[in-house]
C-alpha positions in Angstrom: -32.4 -22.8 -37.4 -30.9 -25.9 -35.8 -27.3 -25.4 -34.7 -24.9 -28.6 -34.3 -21.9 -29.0 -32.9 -19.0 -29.4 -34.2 -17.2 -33.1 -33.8 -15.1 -33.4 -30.6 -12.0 -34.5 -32.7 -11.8 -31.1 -34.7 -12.8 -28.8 -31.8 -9.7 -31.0 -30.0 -7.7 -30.4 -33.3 -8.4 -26.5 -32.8 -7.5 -26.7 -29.2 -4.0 -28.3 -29.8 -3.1 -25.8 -32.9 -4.3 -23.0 -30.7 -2.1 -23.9 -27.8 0.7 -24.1 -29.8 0.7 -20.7 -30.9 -0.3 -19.4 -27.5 2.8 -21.0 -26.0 5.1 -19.2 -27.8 3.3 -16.1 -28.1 4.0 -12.9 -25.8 1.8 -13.9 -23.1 4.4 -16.3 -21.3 7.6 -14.2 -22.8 10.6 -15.2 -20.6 8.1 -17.5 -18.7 7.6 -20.6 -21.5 5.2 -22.5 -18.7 7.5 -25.8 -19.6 5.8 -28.4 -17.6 1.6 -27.3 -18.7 2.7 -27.1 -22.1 4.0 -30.7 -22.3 1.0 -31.9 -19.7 -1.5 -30.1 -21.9 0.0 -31.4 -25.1 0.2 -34.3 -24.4 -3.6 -34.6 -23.2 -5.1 -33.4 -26.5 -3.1 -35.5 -28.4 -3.5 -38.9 -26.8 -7.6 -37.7 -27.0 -7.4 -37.2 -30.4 -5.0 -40.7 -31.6 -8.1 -41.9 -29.1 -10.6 -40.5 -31.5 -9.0 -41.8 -34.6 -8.4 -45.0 -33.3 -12.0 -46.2 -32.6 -12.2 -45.8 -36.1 -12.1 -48.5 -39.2 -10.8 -45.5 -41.9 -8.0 -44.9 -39.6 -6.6 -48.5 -40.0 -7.1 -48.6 -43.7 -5.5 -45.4 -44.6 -3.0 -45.9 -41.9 -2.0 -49.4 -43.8 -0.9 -46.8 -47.1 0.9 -44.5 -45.3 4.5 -43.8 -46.0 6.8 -44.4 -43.7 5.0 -46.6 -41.1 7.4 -49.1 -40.8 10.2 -46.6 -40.6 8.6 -44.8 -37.4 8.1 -47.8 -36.0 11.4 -49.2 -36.3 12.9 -45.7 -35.2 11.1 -45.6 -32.1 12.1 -49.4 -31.5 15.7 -47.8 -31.9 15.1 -44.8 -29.6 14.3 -47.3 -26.7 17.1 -49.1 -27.4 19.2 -46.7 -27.2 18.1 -44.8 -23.9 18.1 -48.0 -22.3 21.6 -47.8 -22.3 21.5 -44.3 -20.5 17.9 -44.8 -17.9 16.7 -41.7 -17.1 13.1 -41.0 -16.1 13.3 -37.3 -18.3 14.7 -38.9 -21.3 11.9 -41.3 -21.3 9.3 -38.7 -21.2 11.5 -36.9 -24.1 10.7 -40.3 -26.3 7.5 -40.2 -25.5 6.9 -36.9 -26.2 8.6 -37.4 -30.1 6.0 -40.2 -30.1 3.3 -37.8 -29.4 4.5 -35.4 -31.7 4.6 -37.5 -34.8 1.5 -39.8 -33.6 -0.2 -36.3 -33.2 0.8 -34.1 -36.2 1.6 -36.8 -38.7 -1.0 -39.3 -38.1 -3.7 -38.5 -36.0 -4.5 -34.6 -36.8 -4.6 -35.2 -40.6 -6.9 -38.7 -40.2 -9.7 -36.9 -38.4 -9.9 -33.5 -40.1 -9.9 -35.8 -43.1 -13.1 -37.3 -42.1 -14.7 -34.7 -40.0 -12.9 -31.7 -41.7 -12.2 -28.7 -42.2 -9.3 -29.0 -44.9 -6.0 -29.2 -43.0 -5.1 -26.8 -45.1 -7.6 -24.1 -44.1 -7.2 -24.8 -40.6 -3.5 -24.2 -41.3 -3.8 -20.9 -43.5 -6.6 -19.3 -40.6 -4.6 -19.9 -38.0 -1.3 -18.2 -39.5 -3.7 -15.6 -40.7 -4.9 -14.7 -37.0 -1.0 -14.3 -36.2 -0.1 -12.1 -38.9 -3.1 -10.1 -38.0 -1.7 -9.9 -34.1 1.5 -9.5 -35.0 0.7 -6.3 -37.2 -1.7 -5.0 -34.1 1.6 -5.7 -31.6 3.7 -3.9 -33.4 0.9 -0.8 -33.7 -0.2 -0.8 -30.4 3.4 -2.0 -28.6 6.2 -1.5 -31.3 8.6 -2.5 -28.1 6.9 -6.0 -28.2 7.5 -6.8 -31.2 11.3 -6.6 -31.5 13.7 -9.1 -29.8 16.4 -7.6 -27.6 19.4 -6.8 -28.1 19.0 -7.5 -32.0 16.1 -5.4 -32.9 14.9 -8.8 -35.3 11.3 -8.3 -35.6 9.2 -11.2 -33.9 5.7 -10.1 -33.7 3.1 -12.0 -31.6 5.8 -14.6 -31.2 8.3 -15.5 -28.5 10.7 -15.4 -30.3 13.0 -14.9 -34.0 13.2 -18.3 -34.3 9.7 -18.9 -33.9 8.5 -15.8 -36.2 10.5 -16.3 -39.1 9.4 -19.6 -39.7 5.5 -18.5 -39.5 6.3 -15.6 -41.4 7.8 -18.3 -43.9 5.0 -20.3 -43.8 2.6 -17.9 -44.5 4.0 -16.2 -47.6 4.0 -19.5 -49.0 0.6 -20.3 -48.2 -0.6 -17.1 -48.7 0.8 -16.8 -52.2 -0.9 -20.1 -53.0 -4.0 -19.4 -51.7 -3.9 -16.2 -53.6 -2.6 -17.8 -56.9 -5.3 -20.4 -57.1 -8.3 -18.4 -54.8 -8.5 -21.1 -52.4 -10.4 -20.3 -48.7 -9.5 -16.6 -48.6 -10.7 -14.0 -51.1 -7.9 -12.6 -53.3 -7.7 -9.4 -52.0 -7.1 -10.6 -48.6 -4.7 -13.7 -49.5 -2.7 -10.6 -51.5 -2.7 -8.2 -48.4 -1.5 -10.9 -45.8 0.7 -12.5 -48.2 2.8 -9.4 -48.9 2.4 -8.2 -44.9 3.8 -11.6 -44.2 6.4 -11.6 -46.2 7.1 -8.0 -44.7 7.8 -9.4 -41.8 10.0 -11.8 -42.3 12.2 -9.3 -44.2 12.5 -7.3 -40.6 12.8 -10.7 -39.0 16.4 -10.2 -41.1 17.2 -14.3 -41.1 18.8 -15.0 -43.9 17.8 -18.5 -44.8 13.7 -17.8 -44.2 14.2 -15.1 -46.6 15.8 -16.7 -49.2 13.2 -20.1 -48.6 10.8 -17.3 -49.2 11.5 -16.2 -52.0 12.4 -19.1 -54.0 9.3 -20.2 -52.7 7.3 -17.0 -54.4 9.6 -17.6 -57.6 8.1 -21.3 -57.7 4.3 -20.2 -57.6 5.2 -16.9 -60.0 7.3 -18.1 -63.0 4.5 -21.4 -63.0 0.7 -21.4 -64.8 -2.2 -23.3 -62.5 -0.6 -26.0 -63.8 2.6 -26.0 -63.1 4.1 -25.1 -66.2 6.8 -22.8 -66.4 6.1 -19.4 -68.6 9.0 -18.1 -70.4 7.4 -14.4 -70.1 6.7 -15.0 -66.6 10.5 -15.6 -65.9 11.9 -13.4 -68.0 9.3 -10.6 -65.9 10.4 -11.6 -62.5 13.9 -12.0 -63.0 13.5 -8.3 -64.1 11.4 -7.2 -61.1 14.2 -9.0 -59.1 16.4 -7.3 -60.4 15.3 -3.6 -59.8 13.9 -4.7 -56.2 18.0 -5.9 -55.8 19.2 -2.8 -56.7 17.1 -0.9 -54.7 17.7 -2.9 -52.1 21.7 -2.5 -52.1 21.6 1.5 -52.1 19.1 1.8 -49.3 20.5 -0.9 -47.3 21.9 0.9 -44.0 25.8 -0.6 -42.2 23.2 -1.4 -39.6 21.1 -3.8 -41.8 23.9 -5.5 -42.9 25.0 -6.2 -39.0 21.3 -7.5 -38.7 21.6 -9.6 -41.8 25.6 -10.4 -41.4 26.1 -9.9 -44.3 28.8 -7.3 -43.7 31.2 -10.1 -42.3 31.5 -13.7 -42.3 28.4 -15.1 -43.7 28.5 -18.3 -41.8 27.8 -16.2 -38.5 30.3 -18.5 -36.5 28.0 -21.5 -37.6 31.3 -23.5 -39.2 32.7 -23.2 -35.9 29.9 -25.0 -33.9 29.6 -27.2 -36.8 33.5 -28.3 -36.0 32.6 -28.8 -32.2 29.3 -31.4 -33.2 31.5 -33.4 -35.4 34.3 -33.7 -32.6 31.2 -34.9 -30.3 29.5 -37.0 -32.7 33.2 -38.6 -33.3 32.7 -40.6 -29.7 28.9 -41.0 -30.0 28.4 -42.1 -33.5 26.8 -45.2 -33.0 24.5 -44.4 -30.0 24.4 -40.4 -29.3 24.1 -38.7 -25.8 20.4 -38.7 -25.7 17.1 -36.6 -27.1 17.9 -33.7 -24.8 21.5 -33.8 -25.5 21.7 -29.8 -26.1 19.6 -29.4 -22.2 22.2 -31.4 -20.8 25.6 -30.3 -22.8 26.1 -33.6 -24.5 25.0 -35.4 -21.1 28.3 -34.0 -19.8 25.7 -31.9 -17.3 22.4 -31.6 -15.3 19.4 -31.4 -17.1 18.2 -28.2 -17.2 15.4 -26.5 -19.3 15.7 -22.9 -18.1 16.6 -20.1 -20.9 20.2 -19.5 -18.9 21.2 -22.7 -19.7 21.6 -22.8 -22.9 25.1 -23.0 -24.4 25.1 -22.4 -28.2 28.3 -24.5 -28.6 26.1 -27.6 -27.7 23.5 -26.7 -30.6 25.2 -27.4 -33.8 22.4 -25.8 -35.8 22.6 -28.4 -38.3 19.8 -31.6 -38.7 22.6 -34.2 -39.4 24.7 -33.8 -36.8 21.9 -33.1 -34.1 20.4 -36.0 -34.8 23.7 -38.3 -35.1 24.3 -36.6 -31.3 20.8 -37.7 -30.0 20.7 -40.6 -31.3 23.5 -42.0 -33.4 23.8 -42.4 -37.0 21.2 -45.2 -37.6 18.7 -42.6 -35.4 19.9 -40.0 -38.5 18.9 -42.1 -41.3 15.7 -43.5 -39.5 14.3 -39.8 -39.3 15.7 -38.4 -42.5 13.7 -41.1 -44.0 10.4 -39.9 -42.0 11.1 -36.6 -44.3 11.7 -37.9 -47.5 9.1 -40.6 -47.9 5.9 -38.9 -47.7 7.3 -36.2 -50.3 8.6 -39.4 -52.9 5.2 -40.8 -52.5 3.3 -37.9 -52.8 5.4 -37.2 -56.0 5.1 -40.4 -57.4 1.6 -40.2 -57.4 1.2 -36.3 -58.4 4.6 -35.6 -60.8 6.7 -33.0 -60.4 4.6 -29.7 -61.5 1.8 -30.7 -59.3 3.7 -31.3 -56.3 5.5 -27.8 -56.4 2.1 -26.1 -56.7 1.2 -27.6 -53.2 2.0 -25.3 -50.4 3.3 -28.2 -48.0 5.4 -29.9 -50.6 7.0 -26.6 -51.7 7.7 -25.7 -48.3 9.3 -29.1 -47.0 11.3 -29.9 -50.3 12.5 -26.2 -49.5 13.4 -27.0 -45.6 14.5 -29.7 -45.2 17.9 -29.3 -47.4 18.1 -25.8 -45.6 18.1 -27.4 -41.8 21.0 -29.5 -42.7 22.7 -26.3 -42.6 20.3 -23.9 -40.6 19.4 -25.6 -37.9 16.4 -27.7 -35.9 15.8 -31.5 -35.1 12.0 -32.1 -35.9 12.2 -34.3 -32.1 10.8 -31.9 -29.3 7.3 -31.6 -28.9 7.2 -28.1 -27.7 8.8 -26.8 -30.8 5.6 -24.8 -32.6 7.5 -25.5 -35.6 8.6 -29.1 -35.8 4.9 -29.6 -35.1 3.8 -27.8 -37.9 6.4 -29.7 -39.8 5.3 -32.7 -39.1 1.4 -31.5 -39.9 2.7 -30.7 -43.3 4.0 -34.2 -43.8 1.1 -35.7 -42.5 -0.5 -33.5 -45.1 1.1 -35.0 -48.0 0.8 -38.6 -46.7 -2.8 -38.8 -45.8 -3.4 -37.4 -49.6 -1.7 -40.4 -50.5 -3.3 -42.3 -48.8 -6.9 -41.1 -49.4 -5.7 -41.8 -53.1 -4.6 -45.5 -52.7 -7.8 -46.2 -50.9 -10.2 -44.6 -54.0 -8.7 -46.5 -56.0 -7.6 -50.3 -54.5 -10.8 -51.6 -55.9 -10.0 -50.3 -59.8 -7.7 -53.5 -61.1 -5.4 -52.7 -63.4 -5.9 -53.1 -66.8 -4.9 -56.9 -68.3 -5.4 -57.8 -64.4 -8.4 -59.4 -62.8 -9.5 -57.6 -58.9 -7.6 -58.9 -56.1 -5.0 -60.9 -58.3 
């Protein structure tokens, strides 16, 4: 039997989505190795927008794809702008958005589409393998797997914030791998779907949760093809309902501190809401920088360590972080990144389609949530903004493949190339 190897682009691919689970996984806990992450990164990246540059498809599906112009013109604006404050570190910060966006959106998604696998396997194994080791940490080292003081569940993760976003991510994918028998056998799409999902109940975040399960209501109350099923509705919200009451005579005072949900529901977020807007007030136009939160509004050193960090700096809310880093134009310059490539790609699929597709469901879900919950979809090291930004690039190279199957069918009354 002759064995081949694979192409160096998707063994590169596998590299880079393995490193950026391994980062943030226990291994380094309290010792994120800042400096070989970014260095490491930042070499399988520019090797793989290498690969997919030397080749002709790239160009042609990279002249269909939403929101070219915009990144463009956004990282014409982010040079602008730091420019105006020189500094070698926020330099390297704009590169490394570059990288992130040339890497996850563009490059990643070009190559597995000509070399494969599916993106979307390579995504649903990979957040398979960290269920799997999440559910073996917390057998073999139930101390591991709980963040301190809080007692939120985290897994094989660094961190809440890092786990309840997988967790997220893999009910959703699970659940649609499992409702249309895609890659995984049923069974086993089923088990780590509702082990997932398990998990990011004990991760007790609020938003992830809810994300979830709206999420799970989409792919439940819908047929394969998207149709809604008045049975199916009418059966879930009935199931909801006895899960909720369950839920609220079992719940513990203890939960309900994890949750806060026994207080002020807002968990203090309003007031570092009202700080960014008093910041963003004097920087509206041109922001304090990409690592405004490392260097309190660029009122301080730069300074990456854990003990630096200063919650009041971190408004946990997309519109204003963004505003802060890089002004208002910066905001609307990245918000349409986001939007684009989900318009397109429902343009060309419709509505019923789209919500049946794991990355669309989870992005149209997201995005409206970090306006209120949090991230900036900017650093490079953040696990999640790149797998963010691999979703998008998802959606857009499907677009893309699309317009270039069909650019040589004219449309009818029309003559080819009119």
């Amino acid at each position: 039997m002759r064995f081949t190897l694979p192409p160096l682009a998707s063994v590169l691919i596998v590299l880079l989505i393995l490193e950026s689970f391994i980062v943030k996984s226990v291994i380094f806990d309290k010792n994120d190795p800042v400096l070989i992450h970014y260095l490491l990164s930042g070499l399988l990246i520019g090797a793989i927008c290498g690969l997919a540059a030397l080749r002709r498809s790239t160009w042609q599906r990279l002249r269909r794809l939403p929101g070219k112009k915009t990144l463009l013109m956004t990282v014409v604006w982010l040079g602008v702008v730091t420019t105006s404050r020189p500094s070698a570190l926020e330099w390297a910060a704009v590169l490394g958005f570059v990288l992130l966006v040339c890497g996850f959106y563009l490059s990643i998604t070009s190559n597995l589409s000509t070399y494969g696998p599916s993106p979307r396997r390579v995504i649903l194994y990979f957040l398979a393998i960290w269920v799997i080791l999440s559910l073996i940490t917390l057998l073999i080292s139930p101390a591991m797997s709980y963040e301190l003081p809080s007692l939120r569940f985290r897994g094989a993760l660094i961190s809440v914030a890092n786990a309840c976003n997988i967790f997220f991510f893999a009910t959703i994918y699970f659940a649609w791998s499992f409702k249309y028998e895609l890659f995984l056998k049923r069974g086993a799409s089923g088990c780590l779907g509702v082990l997932s999902f398990i998990f990011l109940l004990m991760t007790l975040t609020r938003s992830s949760i809810l994300l979830a399960i709206l999420g799970l209501l989409v792919f439940a109350s819908t047929d394969s093809l998207g149709r809604i099923r008045g049975f199916k509705v009418a059966s879930i919200l009935l199931i909801f309902a006895v899960f909720l009451i369950v839920v609220v005579m079992t719940i513990d005072s203890s939960t309900l501190d994890g949750l806060r949900l026994g207080g002020d529901l807002l968990s203090s977020r309003d007031l570092v809401w009202d700080e960014g807007l008093s910041r963003i007030r004097e920087t509206f136009l041109w922001g304090t920088g990409l690592l405004t939160k490392q260097t309190k509004g660029g009122s301080a050193e730069l300074d990456f360590s854990s003990s630096n960090y200063d919650p009041t700096f971190d408004a946990h809310a997309l519109g204003i972080t963004l505003i802060e880093q890089g002004g208002v134009l910066f905001l609307i310059l990245v918000m349409a990144l986001l939007i684009l490539p989900l318009w397109k790609f429902l343009r060309v699929y419709g509505i019923r389609a789209s919500l049946q597709n794991p990355e669309f469901l989870i992005m149209i879900l997201v995005i409206p949530s970090m306006m209120f919950a949090g991230g900036d979809m900017i650093s490079l090291g953040s696990l999640v903004n790149r797998l963010q930004w691999l979703f998008l690039g998802i959606l857009s190279i499907d677009v893309s493949n699309q317009a270039l199957e069909f650019q040589d069918i004219p449309l009818p009354g029309c003559k080819p190339n009119s």
